[in-house]
N, C-alpha and C positions, 0 to 999 in steps of 0.2 A: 897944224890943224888935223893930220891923220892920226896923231897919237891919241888923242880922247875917243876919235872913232875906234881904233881898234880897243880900248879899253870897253867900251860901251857895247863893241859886239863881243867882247869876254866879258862880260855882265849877263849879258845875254844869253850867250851860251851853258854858262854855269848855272843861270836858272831854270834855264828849259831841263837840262838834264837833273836838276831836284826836282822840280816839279813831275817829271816822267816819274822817275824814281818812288817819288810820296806815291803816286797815284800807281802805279804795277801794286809795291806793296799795299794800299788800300784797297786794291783791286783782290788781292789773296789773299786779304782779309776777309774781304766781306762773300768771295766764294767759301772760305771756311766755314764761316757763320751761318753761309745759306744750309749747308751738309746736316747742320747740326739746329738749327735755329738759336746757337751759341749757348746750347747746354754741355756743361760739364758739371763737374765735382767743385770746382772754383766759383762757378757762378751759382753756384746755389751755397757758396762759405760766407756767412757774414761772421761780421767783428761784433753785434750790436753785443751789449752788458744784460746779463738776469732782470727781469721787470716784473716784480714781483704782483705787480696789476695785471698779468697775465695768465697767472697759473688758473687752467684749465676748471670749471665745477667736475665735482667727482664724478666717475660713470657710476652705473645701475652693474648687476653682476650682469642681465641682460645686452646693453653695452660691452661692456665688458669681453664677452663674448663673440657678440659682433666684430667688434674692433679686433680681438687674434685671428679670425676668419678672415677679415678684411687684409691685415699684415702679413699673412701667412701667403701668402700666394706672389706670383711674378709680376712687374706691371710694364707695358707699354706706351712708348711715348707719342701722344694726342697732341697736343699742340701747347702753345705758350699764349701768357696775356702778359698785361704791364707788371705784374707782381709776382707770378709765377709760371715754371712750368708745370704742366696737368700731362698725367700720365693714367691711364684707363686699365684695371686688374683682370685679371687672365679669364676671370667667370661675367668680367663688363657690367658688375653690378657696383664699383665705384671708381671716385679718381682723387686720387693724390695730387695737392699742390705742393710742389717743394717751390717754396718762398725763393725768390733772388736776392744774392746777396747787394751793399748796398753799391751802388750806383752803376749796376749790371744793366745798361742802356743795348739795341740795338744798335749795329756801327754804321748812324748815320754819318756822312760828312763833317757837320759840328761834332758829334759825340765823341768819334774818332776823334778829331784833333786834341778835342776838350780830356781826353781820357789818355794820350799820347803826352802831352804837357805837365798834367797834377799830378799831385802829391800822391804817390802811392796809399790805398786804404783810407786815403782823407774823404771825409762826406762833405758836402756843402750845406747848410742852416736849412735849403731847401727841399735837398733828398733827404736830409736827416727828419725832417718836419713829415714829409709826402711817407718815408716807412712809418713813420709811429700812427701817422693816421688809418695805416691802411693795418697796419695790427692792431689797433683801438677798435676799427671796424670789424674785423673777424672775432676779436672777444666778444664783443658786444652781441656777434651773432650765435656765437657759443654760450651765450649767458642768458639772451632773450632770446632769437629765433631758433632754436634747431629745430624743432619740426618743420618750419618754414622756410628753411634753407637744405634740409637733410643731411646737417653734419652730423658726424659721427665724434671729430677729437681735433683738437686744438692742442699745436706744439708749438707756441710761440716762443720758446728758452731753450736751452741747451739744459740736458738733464744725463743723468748717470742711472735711471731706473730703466728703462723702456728694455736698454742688451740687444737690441736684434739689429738685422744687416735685412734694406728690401734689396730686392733682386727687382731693376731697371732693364729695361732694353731702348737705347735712345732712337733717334730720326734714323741714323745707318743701319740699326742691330747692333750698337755696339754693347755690351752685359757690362752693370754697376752694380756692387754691393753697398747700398749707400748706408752707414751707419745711423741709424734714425737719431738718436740719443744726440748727433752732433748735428743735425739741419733742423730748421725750421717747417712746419708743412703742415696742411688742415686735409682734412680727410670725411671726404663726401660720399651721398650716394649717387650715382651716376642719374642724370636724367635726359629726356631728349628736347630738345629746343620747341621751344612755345612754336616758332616759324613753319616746323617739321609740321608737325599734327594740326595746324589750323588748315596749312595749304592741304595736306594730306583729307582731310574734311569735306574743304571747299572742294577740291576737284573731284569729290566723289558724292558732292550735292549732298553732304550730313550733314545740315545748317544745325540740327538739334543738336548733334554735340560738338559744332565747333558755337555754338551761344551756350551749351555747358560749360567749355573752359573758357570761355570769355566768361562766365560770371565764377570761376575759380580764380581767376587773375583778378577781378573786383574783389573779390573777398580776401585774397592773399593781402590786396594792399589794404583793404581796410583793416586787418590784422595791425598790422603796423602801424596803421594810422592809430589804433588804440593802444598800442605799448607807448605812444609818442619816437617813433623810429621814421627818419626816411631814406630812399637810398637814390643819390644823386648820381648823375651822367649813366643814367641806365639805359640796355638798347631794352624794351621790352619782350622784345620780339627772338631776340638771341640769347640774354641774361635772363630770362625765366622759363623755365626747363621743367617738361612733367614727371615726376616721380612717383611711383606707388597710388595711384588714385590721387593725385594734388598737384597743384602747380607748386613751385619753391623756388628760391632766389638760387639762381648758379655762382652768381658772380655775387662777391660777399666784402669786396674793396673800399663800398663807399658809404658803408651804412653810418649814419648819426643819429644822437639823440636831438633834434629837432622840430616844431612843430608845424603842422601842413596842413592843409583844407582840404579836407576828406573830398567835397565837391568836385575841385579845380585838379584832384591827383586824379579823380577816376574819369575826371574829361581830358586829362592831357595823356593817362595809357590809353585811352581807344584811339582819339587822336593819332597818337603817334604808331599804332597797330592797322589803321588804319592808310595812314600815309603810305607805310610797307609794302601794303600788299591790295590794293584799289586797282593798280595797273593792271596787272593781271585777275583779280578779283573785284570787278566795282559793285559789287553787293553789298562785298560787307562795309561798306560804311554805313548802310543804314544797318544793315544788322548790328553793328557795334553801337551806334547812334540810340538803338533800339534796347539794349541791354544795359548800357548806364544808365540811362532815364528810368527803368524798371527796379535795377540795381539802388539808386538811390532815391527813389520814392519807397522804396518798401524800409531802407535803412532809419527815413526819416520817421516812420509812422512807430519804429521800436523805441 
């Protein structure tokens, strides 16, 4: 009868000590990643193939211009989303997204294991599906919105014309010469979150101009609404950013061609601009209440 006990607490033992073991190393993992937000040179490599539905519309010589201004200078590392990281130019008048390569996850728990086990460079049907979408979406806004997004260029391929190397500084300081020609990355102009300047308004009792860019954000989306575009899982309030005299879309990951009800989209952004920020501001719900109703009684009378 003691012999299966002592086998059972060497079963035992042996597992406690892999389990410590998985979990220290998962534990130096995920401190690495925090250092860095898991930006390197690697996670911005993908394998994807030429997509010849991608190549950029041509710039203006005006573009043109802009864009070696833009390239020409150092950038710093801002922060990441689900599709890229965003990195802010030494003058902070734009930000580069270098695209993540494919199945470049945060090291959650699942991720981690799921990304410890697979196929090296292998995609799954539904990472491979979630990129093509979301570069369908940044063409798309290369092709119909750029004024309304304030992109400047779309690099969705690997190309041999561009020659230049940007000069990176990541989360530490650590300096990259990233070869552009070989990453993917879209290239904006910088603007400041819709959230900033509404609050910034409210606390300083300028209701005139924060129901000015409440009806700039009614009109951005009506915009869309008339090209036939929507853009789904948007926060309003974080993902549209004022630039240059206009609101425009930040986040450029979910747009479709789809059709919407102008009505039901310009009551679910106050809505949801609303919910935001009532806590601390319970005004603006009728204020916002009060500018779609205005908003779209004058749209209907055109």
């Amino acid at each position: 009868m003691k012999h299966p006990m002592k086998i059972s607490n060497l079963f035992f033992l042996v597992t406690s000590i892999a389990t410590s073991c998985f979990l220290v190393f998962y534990g130096m993992k995920q401190r690495e990643y925090e250092k860095t937000d898991g930006f390197s040179l690697k996670a911005i490599t993908s394998h994807r193939k030429f997509d010849e539905a991608f190549t950029p519309p041509p710039l203006t010589l005006e573009e043109q211009r802009e864009l070696a201004v833009a390239l020409h200078q150092p950038y710093t590392y801002l922060s990441q989303g689900h599709h890229s990281f965003v990195f802010t130019s030494a003058d902070q008048q734009y930000v580069i997204k270098l695209i993540k390569g494919e199945n470049n996850d945060s090291p959650t728990l699942f991720s981690f294991l799921y990304h410890l086990f697979k196929q090296k460079h292998k995609s799954t049907p539904k990472h491979t599906l979630a990129e093509q979408s979301t570069r369908q979406s940044y063409h798309l806004a290369s092709c119909e919105l750029k004024m309304e997004s304030a992109l400047l260029f779309t690099h969705l391929n690997k190309t041999k014309n561009l020659r230049q190397k940007l000069a990176c500084k990541d989360k530490q300081g650590n300096l990259y010469d990233i070869p552009l020609d070989e990453h993917e990355f879209i290239l904006q102009k910088r603007a400041i979150p819709l959230t900033d300047l509404l609050k910034s308004y409210l606390q300083n009792h300028q209701i005139d101009l924060a129901k000015d860019l409440t009806h700039k954000l009614f009109s951005l989306l009506s915009r869309c609404y008339h090209k036939g575009i929507s853009a789904h899982d948007l926060s309003y309030l974080k993902d549209i950013g004022y630039s240059e005299d206009a609101l425009i879309f930040m986040k450029l990951g979910t747009l479709t061609k789809s059709p919407s009800d102008l009505s039901e989209l310009i009551k679910i952004a106050g809505a949801k601009i609303s919910e935001g920020l009532k806590k601390d501001y319970p005004e603006i719900e009728s204020m916002i209440d009060g500018c779609a109703n205005s908003f779209l009684a004058a749209t209907s009378e055109e």
